[in-house]
C-alpha positions as semicolon CSV with decimal commas, in nm:
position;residue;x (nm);y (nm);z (nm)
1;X;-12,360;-3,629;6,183
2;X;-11,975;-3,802;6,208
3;X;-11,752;-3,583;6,463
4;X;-11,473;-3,477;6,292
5;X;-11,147;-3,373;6,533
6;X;-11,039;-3,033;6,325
7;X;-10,753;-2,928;6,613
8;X;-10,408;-2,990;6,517
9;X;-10,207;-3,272;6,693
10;X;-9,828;-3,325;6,721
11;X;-9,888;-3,648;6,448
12;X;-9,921;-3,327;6,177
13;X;-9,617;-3,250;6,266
14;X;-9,343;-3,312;6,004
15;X;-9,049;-3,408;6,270
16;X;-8,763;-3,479;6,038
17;X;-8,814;-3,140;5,895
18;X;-8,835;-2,992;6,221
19;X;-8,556;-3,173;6,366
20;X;-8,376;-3,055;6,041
21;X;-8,478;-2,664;6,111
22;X;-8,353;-2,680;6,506
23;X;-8,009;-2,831;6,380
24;X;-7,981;-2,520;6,147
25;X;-8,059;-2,297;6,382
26;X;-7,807;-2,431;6,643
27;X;-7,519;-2,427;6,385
28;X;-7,607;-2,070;6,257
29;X;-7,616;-1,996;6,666
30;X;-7,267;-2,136;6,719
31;X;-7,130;-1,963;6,423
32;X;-7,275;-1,667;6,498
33;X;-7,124;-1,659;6,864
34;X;-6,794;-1,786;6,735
35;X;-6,827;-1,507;6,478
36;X;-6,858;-1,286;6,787
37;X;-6,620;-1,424;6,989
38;X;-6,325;-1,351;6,727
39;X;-6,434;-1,002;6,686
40;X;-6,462;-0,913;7,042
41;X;-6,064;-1,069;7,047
42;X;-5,944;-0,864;6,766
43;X;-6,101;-0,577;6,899
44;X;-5,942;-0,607;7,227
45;X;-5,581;-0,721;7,067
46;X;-5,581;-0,366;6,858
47;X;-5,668;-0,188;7,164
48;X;-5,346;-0,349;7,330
49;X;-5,147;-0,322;7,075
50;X;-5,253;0,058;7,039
51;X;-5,204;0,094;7,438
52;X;-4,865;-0,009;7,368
53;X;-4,762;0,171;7,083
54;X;-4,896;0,502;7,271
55;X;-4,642;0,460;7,555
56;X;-4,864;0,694;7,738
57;X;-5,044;0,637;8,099
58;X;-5,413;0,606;8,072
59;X;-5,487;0,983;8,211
60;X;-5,275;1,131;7,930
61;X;-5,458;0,978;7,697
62;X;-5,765;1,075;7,788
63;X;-5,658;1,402;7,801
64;X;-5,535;1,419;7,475
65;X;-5,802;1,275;7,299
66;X;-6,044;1,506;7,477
67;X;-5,840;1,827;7,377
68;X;-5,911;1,624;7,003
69;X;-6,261;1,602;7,073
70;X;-6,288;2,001;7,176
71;X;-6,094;2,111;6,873
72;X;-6,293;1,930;6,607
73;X;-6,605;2,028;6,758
74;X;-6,509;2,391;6,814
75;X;-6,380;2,396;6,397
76;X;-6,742;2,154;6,307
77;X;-6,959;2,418;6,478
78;X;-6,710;2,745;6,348
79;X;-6,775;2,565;5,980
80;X;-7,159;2,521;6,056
81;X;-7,183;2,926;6,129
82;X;-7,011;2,995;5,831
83;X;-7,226;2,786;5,617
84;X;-7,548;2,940;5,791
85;X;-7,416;3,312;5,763
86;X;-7,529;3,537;5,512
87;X;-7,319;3,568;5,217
88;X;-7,195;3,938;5,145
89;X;-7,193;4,044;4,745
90;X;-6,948;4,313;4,615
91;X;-7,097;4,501;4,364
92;X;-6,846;4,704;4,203
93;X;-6,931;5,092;4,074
């Protein structure tokens, strides 16, 4: 009976497509961080530009927008009991 070698060896291995696969992968990488990269600046340019426009110091701000926060929470719940209460029918004699 011949031996036959039945494991794999790097020879099976098509390189040019593989080196072809690794090259797209390390151009959809860079894109993908550069991608990143300009979002992350945009979203800290707005936040500047938003600082600015405010004109108010950082404590303030805070403040206000948790005063914001309360209110619409305080009307989201008020509208949820509403909803969930019992609806009263006038029945006229």
């Amino acid at each position: 009976m011949t031996e036959r070698r039945t494991d794999p060896i790097l020879e099976d291995l098509h390189r040019g497509l593989f080196i072809a696969a690794a090259a797209m992968l390390l151009a959809g990488c860079v894109v993908g961080l550069t991608g990143l990269g300009l979002g992350g600046a945009a979203v800290i340019a707005s936040g500047r530009r938003w600082r600015r426009r405010v004109d108010l110091p950082a404590g303030q701000i805070a403040k206000l927008k948790w005063e914001q926060a309360r209110t619409a929470a305080s009307a989201g719940a008020g509208a949820w009991r509403d909803a969930d209460a019992p609806r009263e029918t006038k029945t006229s004699p």
